[in-house]
N, C-alpha and C positions, 0 to 999 in steps of 0.2 A: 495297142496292136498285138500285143503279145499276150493278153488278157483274150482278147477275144478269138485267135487263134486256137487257145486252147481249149476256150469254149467251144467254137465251131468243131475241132479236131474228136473233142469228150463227146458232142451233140450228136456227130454222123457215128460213132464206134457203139454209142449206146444205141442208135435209132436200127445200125446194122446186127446187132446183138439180139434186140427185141425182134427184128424180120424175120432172122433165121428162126428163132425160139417159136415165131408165132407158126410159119411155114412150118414145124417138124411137131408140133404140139396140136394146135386148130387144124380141123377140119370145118370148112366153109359148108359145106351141105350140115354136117352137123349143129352148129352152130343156128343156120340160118332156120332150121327145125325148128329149135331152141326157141328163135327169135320170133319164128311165124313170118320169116322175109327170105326170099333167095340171095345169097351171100356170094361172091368169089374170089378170086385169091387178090384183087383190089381192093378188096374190103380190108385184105390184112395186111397191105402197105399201108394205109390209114390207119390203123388202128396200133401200128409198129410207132407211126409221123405222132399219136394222142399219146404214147404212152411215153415215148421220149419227150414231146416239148414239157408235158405233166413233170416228167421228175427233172428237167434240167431248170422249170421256174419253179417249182419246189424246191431243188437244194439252192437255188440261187434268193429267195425268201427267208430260208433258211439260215442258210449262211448270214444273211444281214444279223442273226438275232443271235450270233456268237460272237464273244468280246475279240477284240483285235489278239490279244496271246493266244486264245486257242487257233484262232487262222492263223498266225504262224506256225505254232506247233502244228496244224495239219501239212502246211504248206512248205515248211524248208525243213529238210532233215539235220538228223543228231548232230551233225557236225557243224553245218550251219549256226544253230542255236549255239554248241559249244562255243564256234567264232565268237556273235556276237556277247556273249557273258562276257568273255576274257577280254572285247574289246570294250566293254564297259564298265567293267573293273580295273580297268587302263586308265580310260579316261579319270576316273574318280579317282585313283591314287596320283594323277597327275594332278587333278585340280587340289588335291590337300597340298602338294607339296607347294604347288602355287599357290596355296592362302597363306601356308607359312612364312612364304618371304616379305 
């Protein structure tokens, strides 16, 4: 739930990102020139909807082909990781002393 929350959350901020960029950069007659088709400013809510779904199954592709430590390292900060060291160097100095007995 909480995965795809912030999938959904990252999908709409990048799709609203690319709208505005496309709106303040494209011009739809120009373009459409370009194209040899009449364009209008529909064309470049779709084309905001092609460029976000493109890069969010892009990094999500991509993401598969990075080992699980560097998804953490992107995904929990410094402190985070700190936590977990010190609690795994807990645990292993406990299990020594529990082999020793």
């Amino acid at each position: 739930m909480t995965l795809t929350a912030g999938v959904l959350i990252c999908y709409l901020a990048l799709y609203v990102v690319n709208l505005v960029w496309a709106l303040f950069v494209l011009d739809p007659a120009v373009m459409g020139g370009y194209l040899q088709t009449s364009l209008g400013y529909g064309d470049l809510f779709v084309l905001a909807w092609f460029v976000a779904s493109a890069a969010t199954v892009g990094g999500g592709l991509g993401s598969g082909l990075e080992s699980d430590e560097a998804i953490r390292a992107a995904a929990y900060s410094k402190s985070e990781e700190e936590r977990r060291h010190r609690l795994a160097r807990q645990r292993n100095s406990d299990r020594g002393r529990s082999d020793r007995r």
